[in-house]
KOLSEKE-936693 format. One record per residue: residue in one letter; x, y, z of N, C-alpha, C in turn. Coordinates in steps of 0.02 Angstrom, whole numbers, padded with zeros to 5 digits, always signed. Example, Ala and Ser with C-alpha at 12.3 -4.5 7.8 and 13.67 -1.06 7.14 Angstrom:
2
A+00660-00284+00390+00615-00225+00390+00660-00165+00390
S+00642-00112+00354+00684-00053+00357+00645+00002+00394
end
This chain:
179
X-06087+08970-00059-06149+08941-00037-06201+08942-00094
X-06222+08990-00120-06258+09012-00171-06230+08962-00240
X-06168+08956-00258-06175+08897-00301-06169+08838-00315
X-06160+08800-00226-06173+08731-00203-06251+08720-00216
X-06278+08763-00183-06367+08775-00221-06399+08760-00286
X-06358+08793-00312-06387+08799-00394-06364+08727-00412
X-06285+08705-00389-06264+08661-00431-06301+08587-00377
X-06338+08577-00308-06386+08531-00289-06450+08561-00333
X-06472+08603-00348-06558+08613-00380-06525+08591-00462
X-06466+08575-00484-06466+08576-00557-06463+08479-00557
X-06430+08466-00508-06419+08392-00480-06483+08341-00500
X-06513+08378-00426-06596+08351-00425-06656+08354-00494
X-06623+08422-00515-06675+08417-00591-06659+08380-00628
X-06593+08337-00643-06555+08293-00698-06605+08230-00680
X-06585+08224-00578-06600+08154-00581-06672+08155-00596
X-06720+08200-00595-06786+08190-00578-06806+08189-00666
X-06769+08214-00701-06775+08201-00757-06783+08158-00806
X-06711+08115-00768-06689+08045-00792-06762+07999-00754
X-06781+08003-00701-06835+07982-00675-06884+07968-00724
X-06912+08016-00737-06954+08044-00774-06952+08011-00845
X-06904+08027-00878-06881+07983-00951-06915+07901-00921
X-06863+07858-00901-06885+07804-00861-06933+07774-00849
X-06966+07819-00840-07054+07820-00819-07107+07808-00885
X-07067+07847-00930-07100+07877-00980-07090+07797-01012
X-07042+07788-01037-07031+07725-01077-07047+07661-01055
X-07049+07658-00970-07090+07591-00956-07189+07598-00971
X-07181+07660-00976-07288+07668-00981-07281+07644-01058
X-07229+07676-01071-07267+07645-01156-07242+07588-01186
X-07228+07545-01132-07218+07475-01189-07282+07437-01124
X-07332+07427-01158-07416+07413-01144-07387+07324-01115
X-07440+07315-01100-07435+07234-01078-07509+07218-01095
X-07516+07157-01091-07561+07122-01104-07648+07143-01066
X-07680+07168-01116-07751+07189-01076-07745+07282-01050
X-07682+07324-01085-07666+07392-01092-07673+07398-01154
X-07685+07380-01214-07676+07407-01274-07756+07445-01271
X-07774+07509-01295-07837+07560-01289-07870+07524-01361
X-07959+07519-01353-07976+07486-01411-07993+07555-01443
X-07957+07567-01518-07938+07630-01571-08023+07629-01578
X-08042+07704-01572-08131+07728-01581-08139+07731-01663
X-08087+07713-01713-08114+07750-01771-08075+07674-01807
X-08074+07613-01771-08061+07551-01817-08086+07537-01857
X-08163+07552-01861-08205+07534-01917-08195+07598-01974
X-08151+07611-01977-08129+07664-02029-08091+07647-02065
X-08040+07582-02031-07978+07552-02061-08003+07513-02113
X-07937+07492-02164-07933+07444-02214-07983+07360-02194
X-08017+07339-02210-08049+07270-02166-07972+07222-02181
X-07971+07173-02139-07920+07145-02156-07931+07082-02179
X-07998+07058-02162-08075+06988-02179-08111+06992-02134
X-08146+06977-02171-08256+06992-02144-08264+06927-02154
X-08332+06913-02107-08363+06886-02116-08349+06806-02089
X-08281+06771-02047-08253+06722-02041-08284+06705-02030
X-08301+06633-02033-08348+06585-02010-08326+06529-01943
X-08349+06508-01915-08323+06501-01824-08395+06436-01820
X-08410+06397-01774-08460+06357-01777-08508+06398-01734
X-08500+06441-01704-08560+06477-01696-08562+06575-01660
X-08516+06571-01721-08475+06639-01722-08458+06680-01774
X-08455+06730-01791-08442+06762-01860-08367+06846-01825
X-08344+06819-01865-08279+06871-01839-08249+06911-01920
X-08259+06986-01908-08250+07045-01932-08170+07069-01913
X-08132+07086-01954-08060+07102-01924-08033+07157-01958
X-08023+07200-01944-07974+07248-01971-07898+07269-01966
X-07886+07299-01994-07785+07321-02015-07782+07402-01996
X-07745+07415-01945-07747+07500-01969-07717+07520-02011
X-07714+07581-02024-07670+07597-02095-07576+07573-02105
X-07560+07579-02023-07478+07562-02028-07474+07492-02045
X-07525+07471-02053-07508+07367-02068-07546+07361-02107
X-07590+07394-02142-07606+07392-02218-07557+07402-02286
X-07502+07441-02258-07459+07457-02285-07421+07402-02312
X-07396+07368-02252-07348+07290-02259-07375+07262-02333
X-07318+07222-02334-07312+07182-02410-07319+07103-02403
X-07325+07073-02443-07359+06996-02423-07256+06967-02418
X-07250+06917-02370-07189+06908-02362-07159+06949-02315
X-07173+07009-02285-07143+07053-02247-07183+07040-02169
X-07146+07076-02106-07192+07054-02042-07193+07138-02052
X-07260+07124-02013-07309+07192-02001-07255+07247-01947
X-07260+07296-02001-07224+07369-01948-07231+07371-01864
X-07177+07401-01825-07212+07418-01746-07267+07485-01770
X-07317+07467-01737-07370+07523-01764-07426+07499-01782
X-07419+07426-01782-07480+07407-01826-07547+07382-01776
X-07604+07378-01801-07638+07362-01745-07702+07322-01787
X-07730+07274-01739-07812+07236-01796-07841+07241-01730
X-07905+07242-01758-07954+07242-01708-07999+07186-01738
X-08031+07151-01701-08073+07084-01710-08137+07082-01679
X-08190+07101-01721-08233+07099-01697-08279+07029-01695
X-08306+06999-01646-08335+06938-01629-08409+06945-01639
X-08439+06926-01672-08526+06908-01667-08536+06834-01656
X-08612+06850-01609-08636+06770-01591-08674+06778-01664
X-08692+06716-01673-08720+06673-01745-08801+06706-01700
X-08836+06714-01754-08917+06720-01736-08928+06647-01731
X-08987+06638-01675-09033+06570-01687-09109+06584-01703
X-09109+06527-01731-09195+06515-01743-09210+06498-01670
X-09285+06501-01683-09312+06481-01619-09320+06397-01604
X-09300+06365-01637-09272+06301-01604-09180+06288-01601
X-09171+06344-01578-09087+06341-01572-09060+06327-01593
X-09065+06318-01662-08997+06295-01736-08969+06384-01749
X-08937+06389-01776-08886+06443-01793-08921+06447-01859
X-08970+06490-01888-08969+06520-01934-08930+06530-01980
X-08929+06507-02056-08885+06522-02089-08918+06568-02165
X-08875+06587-02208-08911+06655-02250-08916+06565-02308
X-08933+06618-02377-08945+06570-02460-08880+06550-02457
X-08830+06566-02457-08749+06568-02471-08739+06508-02397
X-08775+06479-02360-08738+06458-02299-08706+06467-02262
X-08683+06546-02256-08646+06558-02190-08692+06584-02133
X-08647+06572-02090-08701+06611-02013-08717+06680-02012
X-08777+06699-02006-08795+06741-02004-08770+06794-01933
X-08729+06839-01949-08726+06892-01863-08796+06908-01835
X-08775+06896-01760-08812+06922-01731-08778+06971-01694
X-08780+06984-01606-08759+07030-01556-08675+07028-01567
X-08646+07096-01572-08579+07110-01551-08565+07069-01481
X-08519+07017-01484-08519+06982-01424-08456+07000-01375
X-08382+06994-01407-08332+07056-01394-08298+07093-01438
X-08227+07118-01435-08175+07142-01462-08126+07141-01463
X-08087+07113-01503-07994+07095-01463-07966+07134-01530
X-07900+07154-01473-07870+07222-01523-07800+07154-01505
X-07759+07189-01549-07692+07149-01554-07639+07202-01597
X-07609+07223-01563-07537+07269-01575-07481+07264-01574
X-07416+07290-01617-07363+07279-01599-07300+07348-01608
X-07276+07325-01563-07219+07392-01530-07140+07370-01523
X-07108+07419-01518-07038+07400-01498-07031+07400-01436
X-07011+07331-01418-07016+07290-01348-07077+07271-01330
X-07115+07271-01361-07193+07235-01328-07187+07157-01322
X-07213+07153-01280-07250+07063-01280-07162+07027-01248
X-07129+07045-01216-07067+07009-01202-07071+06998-01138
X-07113+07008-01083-07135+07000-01037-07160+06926-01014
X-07201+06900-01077-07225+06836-01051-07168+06781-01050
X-07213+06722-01057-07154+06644-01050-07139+06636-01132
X-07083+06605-01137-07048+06591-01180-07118+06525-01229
X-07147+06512-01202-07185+06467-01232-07250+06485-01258
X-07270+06567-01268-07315+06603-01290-07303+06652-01299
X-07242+06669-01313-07206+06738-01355-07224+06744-01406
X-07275+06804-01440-07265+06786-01486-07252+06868-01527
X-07180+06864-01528-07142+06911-01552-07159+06988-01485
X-07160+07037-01537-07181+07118-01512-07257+07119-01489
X-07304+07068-01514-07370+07077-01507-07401+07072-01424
X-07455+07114-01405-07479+07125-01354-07551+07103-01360
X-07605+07099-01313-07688+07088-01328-07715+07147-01294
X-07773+07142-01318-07827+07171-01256-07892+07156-01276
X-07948+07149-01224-08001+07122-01253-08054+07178-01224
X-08130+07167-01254-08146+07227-01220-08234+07211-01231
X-08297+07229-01212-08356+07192-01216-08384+07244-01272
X-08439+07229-01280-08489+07261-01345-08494+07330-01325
X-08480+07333-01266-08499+07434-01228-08446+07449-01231
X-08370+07421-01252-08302+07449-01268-08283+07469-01172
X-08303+07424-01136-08263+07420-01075-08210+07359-01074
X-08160+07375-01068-08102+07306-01066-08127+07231-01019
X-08117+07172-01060-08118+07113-01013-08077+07086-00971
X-08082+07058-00935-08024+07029-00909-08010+06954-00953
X-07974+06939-00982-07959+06877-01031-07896+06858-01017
X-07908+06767-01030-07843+06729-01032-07800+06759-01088
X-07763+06783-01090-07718+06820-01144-07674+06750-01171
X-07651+06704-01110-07617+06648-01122-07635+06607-01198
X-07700+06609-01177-07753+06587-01253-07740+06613-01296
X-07746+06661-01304-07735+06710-01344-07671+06685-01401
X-07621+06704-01345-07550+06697-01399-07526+06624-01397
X-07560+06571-01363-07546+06491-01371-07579+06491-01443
X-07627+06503-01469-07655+06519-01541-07635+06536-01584
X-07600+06578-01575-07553+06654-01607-07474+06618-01623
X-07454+06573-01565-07377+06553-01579-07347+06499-01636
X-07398+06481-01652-07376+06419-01736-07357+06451-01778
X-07380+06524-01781-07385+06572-01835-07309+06610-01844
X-07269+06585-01804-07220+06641-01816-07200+06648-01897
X-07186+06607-01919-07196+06613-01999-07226+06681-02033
X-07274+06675-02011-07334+06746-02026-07345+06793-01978
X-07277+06819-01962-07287+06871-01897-07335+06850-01836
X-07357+06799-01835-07411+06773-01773-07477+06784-01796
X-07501+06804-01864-07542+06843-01883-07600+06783-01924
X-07650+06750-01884-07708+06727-01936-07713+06755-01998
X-07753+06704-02049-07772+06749-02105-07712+06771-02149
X-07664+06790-02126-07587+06806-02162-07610+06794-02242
X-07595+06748-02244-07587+06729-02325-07660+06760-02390
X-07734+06744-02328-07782+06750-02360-07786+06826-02359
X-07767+06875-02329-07758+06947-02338-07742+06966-02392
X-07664+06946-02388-07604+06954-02435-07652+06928-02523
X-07686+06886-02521-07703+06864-02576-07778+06883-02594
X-07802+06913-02547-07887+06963-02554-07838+07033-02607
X-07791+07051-02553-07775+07101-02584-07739+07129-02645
X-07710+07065-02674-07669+07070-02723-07730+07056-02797
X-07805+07019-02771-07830+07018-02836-07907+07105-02839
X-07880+07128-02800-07915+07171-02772-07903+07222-02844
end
Protein backbone atom coordinates (compact mmCIF):
# COMPACT_ATOMS: atom_id res chain seq x y z
CA UNK A 1 0.00 0.00 0.00
CA UNK A 2 2.61 2.40 1.14
CA UNK A 3 4.42 2.07 -2.24
CA UNK A 4 1.42 2.30 -4.64
CA UNK A 5 1.43 5.82 -2.76
CA UNK A 6 4.69 6.99 -3.24
CA UNK A 7 4.76 5.53 -6.73
CA UNK A 8 0.81 7.67 -7.44
CA UNK A 9 2.50 11.00 -5.44
CA UNK A 10 5.79 10.39 -7.76
CA UNK A 11 3.17 9.96 -10.91
CA UNK A 12 1.29 13.18 -10.20
CA UNK A 13 4.53 15.22 -9.53
CA UNK A 14 5.99 14.11 -13.17
CA UNK A 15 2.67 14.99 -14.66
CA UNK A 16 2.26 18.28 -12.85
CA UNK A 17 5.65 18.98 -13.80
CA UNK A 18 5.44 18.29 -17.36
CA UNK A 19 2.35 20.70 -16.89
CA UNK A 20 4.21 23.16 -15.62
CA UNK A 21 7.26 23.02 -18.25
CA UNK A 22 4.27 23.44 -20.90
CA UNK A 23 3.06 26.32 -19.31
CA UNK A 24 6.28 27.77 -18.97
CA UNK A 25 7.16 27.69 -22.73
CA UNK A 26 3.78 28.78 -24.03
CA UNK A 27 4.13 32.27 -21.56
CA UNK A 28 7.24 32.90 -23.19
CA UNK A 29 6.76 32.96 -26.75
CA UNK A 30 4.81 36.72 -26.35
CA UNK A 31 2.24 37.56 -29.06
CA UNK A 32 1.47 40.58 -30.45
CA UNK A 33 0.82 43.68 -27.88
CA UNK A 34 2.88 41.21 -24.87
CA UNK A 35 6.30 42.29 -25.64
CA UNK A 36 7.15 44.68 -21.97
CA UNK A 37 8.38 48.26 -23.17
CA UNK A 38 12.50 47.72 -21.79
CA UNK A 39 12.75 50.91 -18.89
CA UNK A 40 16.44 51.50 -19.76
CA UNK A 41 16.01 51.69 -23.96
CA UNK A 42 17.23 54.98 -23.98
CA UNK A 43 20.49 53.56 -22.78
CA UNK A 44 20.76 51.41 -25.93
CA UNK A 45 22.91 51.90 -29.08
CA UNK A 46 20.36 54.62 -31.21
CA UNK A 47 19.69 52.75 -34.21
CA UNK A 48 18.46 56.50 -36.20
CA UNK A 49 17.23 59.68 -34.80
CA UNK A 50 15.59 62.04 -35.87
CA UNK A 51 13.38 60.36 -39.04
CA UNK A 52 11.49 62.61 -40.72
CA UNK A 53 7.55 61.56 -41.27
CA UNK A 54 5.18 64.54 -42.71
CA UNK A 55 4.25 65.43 -39.44
CA UNK A 56 6.19 63.21 -37.21
CA UNK A 57 9.73 62.74 -36.04
CA UNK A 58 10.68 59.07 -34.97
CA UNK A 59 13.77 58.21 -32.59
CA UNK A 60 14.67 54.34 -32.70
CA UNK A 61 16.89 52.29 -30.89
CA UNK A 62 18.86 48.65 -31.02
CA UNK A 63 19.46 46.86 -27.75
CA UNK A 64 22.73 45.63 -27.25
CA UNK A 65 21.88 41.84 -28.68
CA UNK A 66 21.09 43.54 -32.24
CA UNK A 67 23.69 46.05 -32.09
CA UNK A 68 25.89 43.33 -32.24
CA UNK A 69 24.54 41.91 -35.78
CA UNK A 70 26.65 42.54 -38.88
CA UNK A 71 25.35 44.36 -42.00
CA UNK A 72 24.16 41.26 -44.27
CA UNK A 73 23.28 39.13 -41.25
CA UNK A 74 19.37 38.95 -39.69
CA UNK A 75 19.24 40.28 -36.21
CA UNK A 76 19.86 37.57 -33.24
CA UNK A 77 16.55 36.05 -31.20
CA UNK A 78 17.12 38.60 -28.43
CA UNK A 79 17.05 41.55 -30.22
CA UNK A 80 14.72 44.28 -29.54
CA UNK A 81 14.15 48.39 -31.04
CA UNK A 82 12.10 50.56 -29.50
CA UNK A 83 10.58 53.53 -31.63
CA UNK A 84 9.92 56.40 -30.28
CA UNK A 85 7.16 58.70 -32.13
CA UNK A 86 6.99 62.63 -31.72
CA UNK A 87 4.22 64.92 -33.06
CA UNK A 88 6.04 67.75 -35.21
CA UNK A 89 5.58 71.19 -33.09
CA UNK A 90 3.19 73.78 -34.76
CA UNK A 91 3.28 77.37 -35.09
CA UNK A 92 0.37 79.08 -34.22
CA UNK A 93 -1.09 79.09 -37.61
CA UNK A 94 -0.78 75.26 -37.85
CA UNK A 95 2.19 74.66 -40.24
CA UNK A 96 4.67 72.20 -38.61
CA UNK A 97 7.56 74.14 -37.55
CA UNK A 98 10.69 73.38 -39.00
CA UNK A 99 14.53 74.09 -37.41
CA UNK A 100 17.64 76.24 -40.01
CA UNK A 101 18.47 72.63 -41.35
CA UNK A 102 14.55 72.03 -42.34
CA UNK A 103 13.59 69.26 -40.46
CA UNK A 104 10.55 69.11 -38.08
CA UNK A 105 11.03 70.21 -35.10
CA UNK A 106 9.81 67.47 -31.94
CA UNK A 107 7.31 68.24 -30.07
CA UNK A 108 5.09 65.81 -27.39
CA UNK A 109 6.17 62.04 -27.04
CA UNK A 110 3.11 60.86 -28.94
CA UNK A 111 3.73 56.84 -28.60
CA UNK A 112 6.12 53.86 -28.43
CA UNK A 113 6.40 50.71 -30.42
CA UNK A 114 8.84 48.11 -29.27
CA UNK A 115 9.47 45.29 -31.88
CA UNK A 116 11.26 41.93 -30.82
CA UNK A 117 12.35 38.76 -31.88
CA UNK A 118 12.39 35.16 -30.31
CA UNK A 119 12.46 31.58 -31.10
CA UNK A 120 8.98 30.89 -32.29
CA UNK A 121 7.62 34.34 -32.07
CA UNK A 122 5.30 35.97 -34.51
CA UNK A 123 4.08 32.39 -36.16
CA UNK A 124 0.77 32.82 -34.89
CA UNK A 125 -0.49 35.35 -37.36
CA UNK A 126 -1.67 34.93 -41.26
CA UNK A 127 0.67 33.87 -43.66
CA UNK A 128 0.24 37.30 -45.36
CA UNK A 129 1.87 39.40 -42.46
CA UNK A 130 4.43 37.06 -41.10
CA UNK A 131 6.98 38.63 -40.66
CA UNK A 132 9.51 36.09 -39.59
CA UNK A 133 10.17 35.66 -35.38
CA UNK A 134 9.14 39.35 -34.90
CA UNK A 135 6.34 40.36 -32.43
CA UNK A 136 4.89 44.29 -31.62
CA UNK A 137 3.72 46.12 -28.83
CA UNK A 138 2.73 49.59 -28.61
CA UNK A 139 2.43 51.65 -25.61
CA UNK A 140 1.39 55.73 -24.91
CA UNK A 141 3.82 58.55 -23.63
CA UNK A 142 2.92 57.32 -19.73
CA UNK A 143 4.41 53.78 -20.95
CA UNK A 144 0.79 52.15 -20.52
CA UNK A 145 0.32 49.64 -23.53
CA UNK A 146 -2.11 50.57 -26.59
CA UNK A 147 -4.33 48.65 -28.03
CA UNK A 148 -2.99 48.80 -31.92
CA UNK A 149 -3.66 47.31 -35.33
CA UNK A 150 -0.54 45.14 -35.15
CA UNK A 151 -1.86 43.94 -38.74
CA UNK A 152 -0.36 47.47 -39.78
CA UNK A 153 2.26 47.05 -38.25
CA UNK A 154 3.79 43.92 -39.97
CA UNK A 155 1.78 44.67 -43.53
CA UNK A 156 4.72 47.48 -43.38
CA UNK A 157 7.27 45.29 -41.98
CA UNK A 158 6.60 42.32 -44.72
CA UNK A 159 8.49 43.75 -48.11
CA UNK A 160 11.39 43.73 -45.90
CA UNK A 161 12.11 40.21 -45.57
CA UNK A 162 15.32 40.86 -47.33
CA UNK A 163 16.34 42.97 -44.24
CA UNK A 164 15.05 40.82 -41.50
CA UNK A 165 11.65 42.94 -41.73
CA UNK A 166 13.74 45.66 -40.34
CA UNK A 167 13.31 49.57 -41.70
CA UNK A 168 16.35 51.56 -41.95
CA UNK A 169 18.43 48.14 -42.41
CA UNK A 170 20.84 49.36 -44.79
CA UNK A 171 20.98 53.09 -43.42
CA UNK A 172 22.11 51.61 -39.89
CA UNK A 173 24.46 49.21 -41.32
CA UNK A 174 26.03 52.22 -43.17
CA UNK A 175 25.75 55.09 -40.10
CA UNK A 176 27.69 52.49 -38.50
CA UNK A 177 30.36 51.39 -40.57
CA UNK A 178 31.51 55.24 -41.18
CA UNK A 179 31.19 55.79 -37.51
Amino acid sequence: MMRRATYSIAVIAVVVGMAACAAMQTASVPKDGELALPADYKSWPVFVKEVQKPDAVRDLYVNPVGARAAQGQMFPNGTQFVMEIYSARKAADGTVEKDAAGKLVKDKLAKVFVMGKGEGWGQDVPDNVKTGAWVYAAYGPDGQPLKANFAECRACHVPLAQKDFVHRYDEYFEKRAGR
